[in-house]
C-alpha positions as CSV (number, residue, x, y, z in Angstrom):
1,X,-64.5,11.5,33.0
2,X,-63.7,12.9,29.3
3,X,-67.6,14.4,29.3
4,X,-67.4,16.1,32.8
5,X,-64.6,18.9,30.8
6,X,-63.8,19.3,34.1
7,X,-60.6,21.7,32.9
8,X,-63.2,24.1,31.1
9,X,-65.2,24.7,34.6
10,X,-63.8,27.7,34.9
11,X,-66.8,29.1,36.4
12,X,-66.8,26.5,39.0
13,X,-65.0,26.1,42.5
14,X,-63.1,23.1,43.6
15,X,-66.3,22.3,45.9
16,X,-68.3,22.3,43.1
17,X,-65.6,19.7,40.9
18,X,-65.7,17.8,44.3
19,X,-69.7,17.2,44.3
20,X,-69.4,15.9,40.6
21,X,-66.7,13.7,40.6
22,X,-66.7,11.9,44.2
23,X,-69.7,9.3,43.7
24,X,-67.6,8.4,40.5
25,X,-64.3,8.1,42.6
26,X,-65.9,6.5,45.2
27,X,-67.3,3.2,42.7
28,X,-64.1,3.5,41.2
29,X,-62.2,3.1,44.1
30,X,-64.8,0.1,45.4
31,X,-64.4,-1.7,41.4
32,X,-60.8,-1.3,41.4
33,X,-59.3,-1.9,44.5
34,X,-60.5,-5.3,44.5
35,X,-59.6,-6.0,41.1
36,X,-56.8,-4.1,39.8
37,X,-54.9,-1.4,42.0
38,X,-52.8,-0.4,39.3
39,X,-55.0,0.8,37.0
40,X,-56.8,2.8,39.3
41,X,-53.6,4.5,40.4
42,X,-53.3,5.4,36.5
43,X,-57.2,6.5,36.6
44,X,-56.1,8.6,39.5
45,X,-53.3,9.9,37.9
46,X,-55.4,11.1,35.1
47,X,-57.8,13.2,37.3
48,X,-55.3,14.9,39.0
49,X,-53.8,16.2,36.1
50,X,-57.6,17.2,34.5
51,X,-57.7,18.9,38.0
52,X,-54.2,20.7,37.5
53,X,-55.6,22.0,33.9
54,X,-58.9,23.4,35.5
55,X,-56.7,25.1,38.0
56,X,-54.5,26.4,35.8
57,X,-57.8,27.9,33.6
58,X,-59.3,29.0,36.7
59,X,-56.5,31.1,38.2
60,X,-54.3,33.5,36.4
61,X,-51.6,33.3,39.4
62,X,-50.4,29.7,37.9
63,X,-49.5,31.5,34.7
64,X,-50.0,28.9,32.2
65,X,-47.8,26.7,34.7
66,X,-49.1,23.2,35.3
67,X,-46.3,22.4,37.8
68,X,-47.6,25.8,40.2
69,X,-51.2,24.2,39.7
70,X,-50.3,20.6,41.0
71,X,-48.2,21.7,43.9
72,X,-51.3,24.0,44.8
73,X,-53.7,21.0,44.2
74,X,-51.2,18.8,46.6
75,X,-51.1,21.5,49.4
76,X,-54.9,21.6,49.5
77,X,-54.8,17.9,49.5
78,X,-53.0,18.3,52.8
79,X,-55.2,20.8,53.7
80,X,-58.3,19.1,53.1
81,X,-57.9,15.8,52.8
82,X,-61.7,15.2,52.9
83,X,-62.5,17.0,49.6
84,X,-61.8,14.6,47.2
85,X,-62.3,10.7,47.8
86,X,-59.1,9.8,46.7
87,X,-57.2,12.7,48.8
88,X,-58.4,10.5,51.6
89,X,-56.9,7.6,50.5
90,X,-53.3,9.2,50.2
């Protein structure tokens, strides 16, 4: 995950971030859930935070404002659930 520099994509959409990162989420979530749930939920955790710095890169409305980027990212995971792997796993 630390060689994707996801949070310097600022050229790219949230499609785009999808593409990339949900075959990795996806053999995460296989390798983890059966082993150890907790430290996937930590993996997780991680992501979504790289995700809330891309946004906040990406798009000058968030105003250097992490917590506006996250609430965005958690509305589109309501939105679209489907986008990312783990959105779909709630």
């Amino acid at each position: 995950m630390r060689t994707w520099n996801i949070g310097r994509w600022t050229e790219a959409g949230i499609d785009d971030i999808a593409a990339q990162a949900n075959p990795a989420l996806r053999g995460w979530w296989n390798y983890y859930a059966a082993f150890y749930m907790s430290e996937f939920k930590r993996v997780i955790a991680h992501f979504n935070d790289i995700l809330g710095k891309w946004a906040v890169r990406k798009y000058r409305r968030f105003k250097r404002s992490r917590a506006k980027a996250r609430t965005w990212l958690r509305q589109l995971a309501e939105r679209a659930p489907e986008m990312l792997y783990h959105w779909k796993l709630g």
